[in-house]
C-alpha positions as CSV (number, residue, x, y, z in Angstrom):
1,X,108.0,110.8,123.9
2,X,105.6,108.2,123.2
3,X,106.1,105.4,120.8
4,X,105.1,105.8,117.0
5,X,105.5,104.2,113.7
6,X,105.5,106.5,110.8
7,X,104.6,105.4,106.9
8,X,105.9,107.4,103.8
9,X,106.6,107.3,100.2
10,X,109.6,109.0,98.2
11,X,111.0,109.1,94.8
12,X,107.3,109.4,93.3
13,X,106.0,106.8,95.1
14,X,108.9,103.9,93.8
15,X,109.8,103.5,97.2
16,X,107.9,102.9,100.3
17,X,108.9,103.3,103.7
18,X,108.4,102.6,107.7
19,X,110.4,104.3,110.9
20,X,108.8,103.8,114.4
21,X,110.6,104.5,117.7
22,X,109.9,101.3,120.2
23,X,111.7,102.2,123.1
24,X,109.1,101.9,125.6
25,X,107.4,99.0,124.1
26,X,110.5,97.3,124.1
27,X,111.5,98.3,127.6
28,X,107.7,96.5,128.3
29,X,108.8,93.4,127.2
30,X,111.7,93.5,128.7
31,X,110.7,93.7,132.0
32,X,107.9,91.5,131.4
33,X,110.4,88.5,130.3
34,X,113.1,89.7,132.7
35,X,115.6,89.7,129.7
36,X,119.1,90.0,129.7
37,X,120.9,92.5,127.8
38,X,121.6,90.6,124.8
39,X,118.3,88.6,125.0
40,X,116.6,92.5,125.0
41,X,118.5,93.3,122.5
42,X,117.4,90.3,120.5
43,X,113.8,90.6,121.2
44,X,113.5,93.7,120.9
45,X,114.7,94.2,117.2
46,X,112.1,91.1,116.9
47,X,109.5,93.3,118.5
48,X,110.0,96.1,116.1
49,X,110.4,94.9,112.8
50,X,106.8,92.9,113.9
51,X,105.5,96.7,114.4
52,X,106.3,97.8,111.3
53,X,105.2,94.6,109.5
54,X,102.0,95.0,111.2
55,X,101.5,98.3,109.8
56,X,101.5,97.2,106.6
57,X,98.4,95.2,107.3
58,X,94.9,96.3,107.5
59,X,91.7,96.1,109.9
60,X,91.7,93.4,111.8
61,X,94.3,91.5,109.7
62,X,97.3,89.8,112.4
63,X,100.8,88.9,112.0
64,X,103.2,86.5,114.0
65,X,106.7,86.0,113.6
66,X,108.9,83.6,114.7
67,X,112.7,83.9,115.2
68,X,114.2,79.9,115.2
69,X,117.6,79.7,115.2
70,X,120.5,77.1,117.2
71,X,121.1,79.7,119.5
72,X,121.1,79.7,123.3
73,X,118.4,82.6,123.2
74,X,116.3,79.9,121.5
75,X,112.8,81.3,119.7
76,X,112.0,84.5,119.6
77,X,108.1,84.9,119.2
78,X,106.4,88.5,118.5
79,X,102.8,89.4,116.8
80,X,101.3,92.6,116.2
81,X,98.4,94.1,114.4
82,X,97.2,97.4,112.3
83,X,96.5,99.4,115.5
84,X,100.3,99.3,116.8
85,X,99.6,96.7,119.0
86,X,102.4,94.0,119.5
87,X,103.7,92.2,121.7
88,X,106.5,89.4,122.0
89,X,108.7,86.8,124.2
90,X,112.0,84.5,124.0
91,X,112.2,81.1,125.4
92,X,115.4,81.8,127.7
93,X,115.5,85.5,128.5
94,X,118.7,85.0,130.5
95,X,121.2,85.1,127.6
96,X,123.7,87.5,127.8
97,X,127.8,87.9,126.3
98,X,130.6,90.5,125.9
99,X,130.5,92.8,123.2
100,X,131.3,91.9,120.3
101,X,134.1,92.7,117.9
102,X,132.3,96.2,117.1
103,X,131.3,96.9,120.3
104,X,127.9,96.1,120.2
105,X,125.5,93.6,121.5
106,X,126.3,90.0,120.4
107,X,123.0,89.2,119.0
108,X,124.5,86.8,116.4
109,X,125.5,84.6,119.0
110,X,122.4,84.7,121.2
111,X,120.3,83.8,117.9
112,X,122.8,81.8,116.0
113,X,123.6,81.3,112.2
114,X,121.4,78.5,111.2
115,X,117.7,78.6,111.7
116,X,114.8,79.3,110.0
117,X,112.2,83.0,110.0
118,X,108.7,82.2,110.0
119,X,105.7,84.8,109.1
120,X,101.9,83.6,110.0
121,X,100.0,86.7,108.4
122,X,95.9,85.6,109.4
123,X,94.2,88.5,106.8
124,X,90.9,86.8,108.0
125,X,90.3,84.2,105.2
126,X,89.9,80.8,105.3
127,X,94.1,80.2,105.1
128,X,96.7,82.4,106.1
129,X,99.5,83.1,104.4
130,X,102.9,81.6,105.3
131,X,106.5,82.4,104.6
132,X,109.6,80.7,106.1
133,X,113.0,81.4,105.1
134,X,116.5,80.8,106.7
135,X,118.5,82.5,109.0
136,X,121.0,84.3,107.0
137,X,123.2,86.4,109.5
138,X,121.2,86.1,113.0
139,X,121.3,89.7,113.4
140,X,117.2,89.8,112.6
141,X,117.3,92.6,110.4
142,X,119.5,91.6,107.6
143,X,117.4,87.9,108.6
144,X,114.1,90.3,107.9
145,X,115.7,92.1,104.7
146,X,116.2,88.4,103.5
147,X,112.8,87.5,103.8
148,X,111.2,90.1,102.3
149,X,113.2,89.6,99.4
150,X,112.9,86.2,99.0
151,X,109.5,85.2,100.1
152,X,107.4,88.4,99.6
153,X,109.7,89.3,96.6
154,X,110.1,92.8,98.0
155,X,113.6,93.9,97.9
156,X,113.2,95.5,101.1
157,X,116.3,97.1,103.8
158,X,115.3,96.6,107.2
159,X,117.2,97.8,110.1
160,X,116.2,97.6,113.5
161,X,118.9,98.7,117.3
162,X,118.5,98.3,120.9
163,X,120.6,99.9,123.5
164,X,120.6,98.8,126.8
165,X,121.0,100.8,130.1
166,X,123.5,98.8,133.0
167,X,120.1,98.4,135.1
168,X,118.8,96.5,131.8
169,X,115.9,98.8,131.4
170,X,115.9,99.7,127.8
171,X,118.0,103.6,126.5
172,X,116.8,103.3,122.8
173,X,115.2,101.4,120.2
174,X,113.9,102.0,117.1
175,X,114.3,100.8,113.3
176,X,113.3,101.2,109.8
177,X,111.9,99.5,106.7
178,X,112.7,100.7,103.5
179,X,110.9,98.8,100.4
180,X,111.3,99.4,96.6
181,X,108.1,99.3,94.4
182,X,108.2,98.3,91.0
183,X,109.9,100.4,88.2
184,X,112.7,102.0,91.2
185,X,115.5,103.4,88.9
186,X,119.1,102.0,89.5
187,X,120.0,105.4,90.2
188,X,117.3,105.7,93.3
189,X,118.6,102.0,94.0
190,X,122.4,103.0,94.2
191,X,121.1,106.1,96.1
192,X,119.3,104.5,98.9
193,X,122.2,101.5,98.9
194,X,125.2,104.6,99.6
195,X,122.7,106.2,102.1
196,X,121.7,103.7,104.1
197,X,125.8,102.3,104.6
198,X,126.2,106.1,105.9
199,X,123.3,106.7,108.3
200,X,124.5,105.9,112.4
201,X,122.9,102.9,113.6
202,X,119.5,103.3,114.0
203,X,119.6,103.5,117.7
204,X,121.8,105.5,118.1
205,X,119.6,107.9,116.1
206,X,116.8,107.2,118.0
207,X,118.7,107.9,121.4
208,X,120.0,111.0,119.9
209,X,116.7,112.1,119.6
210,X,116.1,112.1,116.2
211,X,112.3,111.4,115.4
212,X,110.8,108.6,112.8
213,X,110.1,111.2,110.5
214,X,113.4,112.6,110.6
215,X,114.7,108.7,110.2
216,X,113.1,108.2,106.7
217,X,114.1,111.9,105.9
218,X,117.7,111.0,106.7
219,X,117.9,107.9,105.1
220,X,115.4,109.2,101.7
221,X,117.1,112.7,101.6
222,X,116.6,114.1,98.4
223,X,113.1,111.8,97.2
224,X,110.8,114.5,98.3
225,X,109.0,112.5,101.4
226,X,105.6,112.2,101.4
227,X,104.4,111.0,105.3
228,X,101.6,109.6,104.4
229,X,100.5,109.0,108.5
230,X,101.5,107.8,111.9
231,X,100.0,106.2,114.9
232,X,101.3,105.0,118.5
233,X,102.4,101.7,119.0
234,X,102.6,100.0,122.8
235,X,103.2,96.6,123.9
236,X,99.4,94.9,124.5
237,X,98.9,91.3,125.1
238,X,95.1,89.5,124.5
239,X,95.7,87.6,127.4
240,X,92.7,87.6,129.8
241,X,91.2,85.2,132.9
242,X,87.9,84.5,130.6
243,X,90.4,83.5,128.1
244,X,92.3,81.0,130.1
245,X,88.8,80.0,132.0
246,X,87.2,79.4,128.3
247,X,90.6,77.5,127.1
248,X,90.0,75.2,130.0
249,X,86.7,74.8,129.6
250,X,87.2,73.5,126.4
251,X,89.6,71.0,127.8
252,X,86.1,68.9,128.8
253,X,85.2,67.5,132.1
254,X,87.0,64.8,132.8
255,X,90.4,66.9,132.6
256,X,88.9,69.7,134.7
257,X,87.8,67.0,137.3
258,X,91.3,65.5,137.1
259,X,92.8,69.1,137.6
260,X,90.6,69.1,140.6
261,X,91.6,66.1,142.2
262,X,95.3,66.0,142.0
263,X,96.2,69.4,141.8
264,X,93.2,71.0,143.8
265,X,92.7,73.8,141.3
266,X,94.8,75.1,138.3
267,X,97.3,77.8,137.4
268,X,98.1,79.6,133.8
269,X,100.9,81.7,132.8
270,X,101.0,84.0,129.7
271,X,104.3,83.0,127.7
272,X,103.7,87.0,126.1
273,X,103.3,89.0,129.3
274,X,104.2,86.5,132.2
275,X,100.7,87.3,134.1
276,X,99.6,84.6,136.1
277,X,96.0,83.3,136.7
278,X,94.7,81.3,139.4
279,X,91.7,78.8,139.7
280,X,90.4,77.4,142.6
281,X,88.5,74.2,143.4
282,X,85.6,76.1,143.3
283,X,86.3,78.1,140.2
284,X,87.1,74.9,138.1
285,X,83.9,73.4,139.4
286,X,82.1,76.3,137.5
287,X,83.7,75.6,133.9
288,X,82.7,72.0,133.9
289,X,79.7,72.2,131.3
């Protein structure tokens, strides 16, 4: 099955929610970064909270977040738009540990405890909008329910899981955002608090086979879903060889001749999708103006 975010409503429209299954974009990523397991596992949640929180945009409106914590993994960088395009990277893919004490994926210790979340949202005016808040766990999604509620004032539970395969390629991913509007009863509150410490982990859900829809509908049982729509998502990168060519171009000629002289030609590598682009003598020649 193909990747997919789904949106909703429940409880007449007090709470609003997101489920998406990522486990081929993730597996994307993956291979494009050459993660490690725990590094997957870290970017990966990353990857797919950035889905969701691109789906909550519109048009042509972006978003970038930025994972910063004292970590070995180091940052963990993702953006992704309206369409379900997103895509992502780590600084050190090769981080991997044991388990942990629960037998999961020690993503705490890749990330680390004390760090900062960042949020770039570019909605195409003259300023974007900008939220930072700190690491509170270094799980990501309890970093992500943070956020929300502290910077967006959303109180907001966000769950995202990754399960890796021994050959690294990615088994499951998937997660959820679950977001109270204004005027949620405490009872729908206590409700969704109880259901939500019951539910398996998300990715175990996912690799059960369970669907986004039937996510939300497990998680928001009894407040009368209403799936308002769903579209694919896939890892995409805007890299491109005019891009690079114009970036250096815009570099001027005296850098482009320098280029030319001591390294006879030039070489770019996308930090999102590790392709590589090559510029000969010639080739450089061409961009000065």
């Amino acid at each position: 099955m193909s990747d997919y975010l789904v949106r909703a409503t429940a409880f007449d429209g007090a709470v609003r929610a997101f489920a998406v299954q990522s486990t081929e974009t993730v597996n994307e990523a993956a291979r494009r970064q050459d993660t490690w397991a725990t590094a997957s596992a870290a970017l990966g949640r990353t990857i797919t909270i950035s889905a969701m929180m691109g789906a909550m945009l519109k048009g042509k409106d972006q978003i970038t977040v930025k994972v910063e914590g004292n970590g070995p993994i180091g940052a963990i960088v993702a953006d992704s738009n309206a369409n379900g395009e997103v895509r992502g990277y780590v600084h050190n893919p090769h981080v991997d540990f044991d388990l942990n004490d629960k037998g999961k994926l020690d993503v705490r210790r890749a990330v680390g405890t004390e760090g900062f979340i960042s949020v770039v949202k570019d909605l195409g005016l003259r300023d974007n909008f900008t939220g930072q808040t700190p690491i509170v766990s270094g799980e990501i999604g309890e970093d992500f329910t943070y956020y929300f509620a502290t910077s967006e004032q959303v109180p907001s539970a966000v769950g995202a899981g990754v399960l890796v395969n021994p050959d690294l390629s990615i088994l499951a991913a998937g997660g959820f955002i679950i977001q109270l509007m204004p005027g949620a009863s405490d009872e729908t509150i206590t409700l969704l608090e109880e259901r939500i410490q019951q539910i398996p982990p998300i990715s175990s859900m996912i690799r059960s086979g369970k669907t986004p829809e039937e996510i939300l509908e497990t998680i928001l049982e009894g407040g009368n879903v209403n799936f308002l729509d769903s579209h694919p998502i896939s890892f995409s990168c805007k890299c491109s060889r005019e891009r690079i060519a114009n970036a250096i171009s815009g570099l001027g000629n005296e850098e482009i001749q320098a280029m030319i002289e001591e390294d006879q030609g030039a070489s770019a590598t996308c930090h999102f999708c590790n392709e590589s682009y090559e510029f000969s003598v010639e080739d450089l020649e061409k961009l000065k103006s």
